[in-house]
C-alpha positions as CSV (number, residue, x, y, z in Angstrom):
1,X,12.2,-57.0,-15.7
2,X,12.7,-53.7,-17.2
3,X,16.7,-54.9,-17.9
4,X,18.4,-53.5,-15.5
5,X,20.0,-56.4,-13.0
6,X,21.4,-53.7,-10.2
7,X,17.8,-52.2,-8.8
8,X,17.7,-49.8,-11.7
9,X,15.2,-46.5,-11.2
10,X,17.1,-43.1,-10.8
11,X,18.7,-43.4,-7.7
12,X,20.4,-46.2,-9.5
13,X,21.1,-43.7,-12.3
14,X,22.5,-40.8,-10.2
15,X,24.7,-43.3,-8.1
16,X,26.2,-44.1,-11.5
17,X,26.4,-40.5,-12.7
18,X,28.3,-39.4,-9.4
19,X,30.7,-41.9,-9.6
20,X,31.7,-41.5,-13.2
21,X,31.5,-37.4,-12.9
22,X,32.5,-37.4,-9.2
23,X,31.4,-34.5,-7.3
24,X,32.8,-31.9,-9.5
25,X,29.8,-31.1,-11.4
26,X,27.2,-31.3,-8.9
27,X,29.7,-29.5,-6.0
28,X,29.6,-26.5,-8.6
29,X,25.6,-26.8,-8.7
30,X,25.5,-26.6,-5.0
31,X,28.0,-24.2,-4.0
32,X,26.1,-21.7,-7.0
33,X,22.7,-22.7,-5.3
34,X,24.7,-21.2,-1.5
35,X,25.5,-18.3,-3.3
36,X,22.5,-17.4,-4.2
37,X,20.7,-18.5,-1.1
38,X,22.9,-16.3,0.7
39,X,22.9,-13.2,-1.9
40,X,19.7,-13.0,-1.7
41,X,19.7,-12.9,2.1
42,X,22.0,-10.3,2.6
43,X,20.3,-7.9,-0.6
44,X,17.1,-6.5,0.9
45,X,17.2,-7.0,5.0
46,X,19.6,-4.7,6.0
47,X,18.7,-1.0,5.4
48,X,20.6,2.6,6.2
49,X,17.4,4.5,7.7
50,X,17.7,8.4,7.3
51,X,17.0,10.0,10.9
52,X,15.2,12.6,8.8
53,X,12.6,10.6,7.0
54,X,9.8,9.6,8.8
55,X,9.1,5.7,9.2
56,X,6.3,3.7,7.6
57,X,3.8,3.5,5.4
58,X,1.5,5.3,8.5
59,X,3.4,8.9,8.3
60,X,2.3,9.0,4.3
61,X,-1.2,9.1,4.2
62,X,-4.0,11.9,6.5
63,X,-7.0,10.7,7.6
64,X,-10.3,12.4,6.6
65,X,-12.8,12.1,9.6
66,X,-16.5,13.5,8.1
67,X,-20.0,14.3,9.9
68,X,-22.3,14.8,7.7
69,X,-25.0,16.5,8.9
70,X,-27.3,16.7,6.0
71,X,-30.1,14.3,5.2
72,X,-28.3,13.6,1.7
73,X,-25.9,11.2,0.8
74,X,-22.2,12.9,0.3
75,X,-19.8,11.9,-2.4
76,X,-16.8,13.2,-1.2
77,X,-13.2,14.1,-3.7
78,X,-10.1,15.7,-2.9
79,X,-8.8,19.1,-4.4
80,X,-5.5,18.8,-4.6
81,X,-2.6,18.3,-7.3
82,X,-5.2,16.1,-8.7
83,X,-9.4,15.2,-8.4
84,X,-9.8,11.7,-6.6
85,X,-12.8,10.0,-5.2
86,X,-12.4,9.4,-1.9
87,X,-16.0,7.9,-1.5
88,X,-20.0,8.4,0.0
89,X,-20.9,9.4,3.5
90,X,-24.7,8.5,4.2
91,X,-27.0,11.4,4.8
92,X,-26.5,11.8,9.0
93,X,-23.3,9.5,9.1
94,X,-20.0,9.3,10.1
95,X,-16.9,8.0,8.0
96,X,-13.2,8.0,8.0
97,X,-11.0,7.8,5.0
98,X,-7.8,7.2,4.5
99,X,-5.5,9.4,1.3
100,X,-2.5,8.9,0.1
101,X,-0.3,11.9,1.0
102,X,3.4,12.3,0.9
103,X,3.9,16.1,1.1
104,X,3.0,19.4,2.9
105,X,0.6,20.3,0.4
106,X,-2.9,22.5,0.7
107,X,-6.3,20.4,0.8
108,X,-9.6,21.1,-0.4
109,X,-12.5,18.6,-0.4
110,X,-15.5,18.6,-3.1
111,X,-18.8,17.5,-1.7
112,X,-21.7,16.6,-4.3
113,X,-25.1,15.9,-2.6
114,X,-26.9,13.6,-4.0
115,X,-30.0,15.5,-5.9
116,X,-28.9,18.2,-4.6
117,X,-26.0,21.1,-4.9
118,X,-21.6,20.5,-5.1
119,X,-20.0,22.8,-2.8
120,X,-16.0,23.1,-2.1
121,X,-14.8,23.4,1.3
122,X,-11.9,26.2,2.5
123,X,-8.4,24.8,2.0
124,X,-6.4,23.4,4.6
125,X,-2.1,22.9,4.6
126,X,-1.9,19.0,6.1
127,X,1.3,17.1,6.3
128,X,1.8,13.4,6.2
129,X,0.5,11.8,9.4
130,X,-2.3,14.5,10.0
131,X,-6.0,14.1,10.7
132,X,-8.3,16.6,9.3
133,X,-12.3,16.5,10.0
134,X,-14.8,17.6,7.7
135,X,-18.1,18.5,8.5
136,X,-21.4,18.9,6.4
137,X,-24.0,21.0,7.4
138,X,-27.2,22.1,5.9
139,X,-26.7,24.4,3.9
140,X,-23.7,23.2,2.4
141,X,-22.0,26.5,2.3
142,X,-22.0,26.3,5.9
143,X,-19.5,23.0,5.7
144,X,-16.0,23.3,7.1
145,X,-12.9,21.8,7.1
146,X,-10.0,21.6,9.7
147,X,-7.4,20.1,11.2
């Protein structure tokens, strides 16, 4: 046997342990572990919302809707506070982007034709929530944008 007479294996152990520690000890451990479950289910469900702010991660982006009319392929980027790609709309297609936008702020969109010329639209003011529609026409310089 491994020399223990009473069963042995650590349940025998922690029997042992609680009797000779009693439940001091390990009623300190579990009422820190209900603390904690409890802290941390109070801390972040319960939130003040301002009536003034809009809700969700939906009112803080726009939504680009493009036509391109043009036989080319379109690489599209924003004008704004700063250049970002927004992506390629397929010579006669249709695409929809999403951007990130969280302000009243003016919007212009670069449009680079593949083999072919860059052109930047009119500016537009869009707010949070918007749609705006772009389209590409042949000649570029005859592509609009507008809400």
């Amino acid at each position: 046997m491994t020399g223990r007479e009473d069963g042995g294996g650590w349940a025998a152990d922690a029997r042992r342990s609680l009797r000779r520690h009693g439940f001091r000890r390990y009623g300190r451990i579990a009422l820190l572990w209900a603390a904690a479950v409890v802290a941390t289910g109070c801390l972040g469900l319960r939130t003040n919302p301002n009536p003034f702010e809009e809700e969700g991660d939906a009112q803080r982006i726009i939504t680009l809707e493009v036509e391109n009319h043009n036989f080319n392929d379109a690489t599209l980027r924003t004008v704004a506070r700063m250049e970002r790609r927004l992506g390629v709309v397929n010579g006669n297609g249709k695409q929809t982007f999403t951007i990130p936008w969280s302000t009243v702020d003016d919007l212009q969109i670069r449009i680079d034709v593949l083999a072919g010329d860059r052109f930047t639209t009119n500016r537009v003011t869009v707010s949070p929530g918007e749609s705006v529609h772009l389209t590409i026409q042949n000649p570029l310089y005859r592509s609009i944008l507008r809400r």
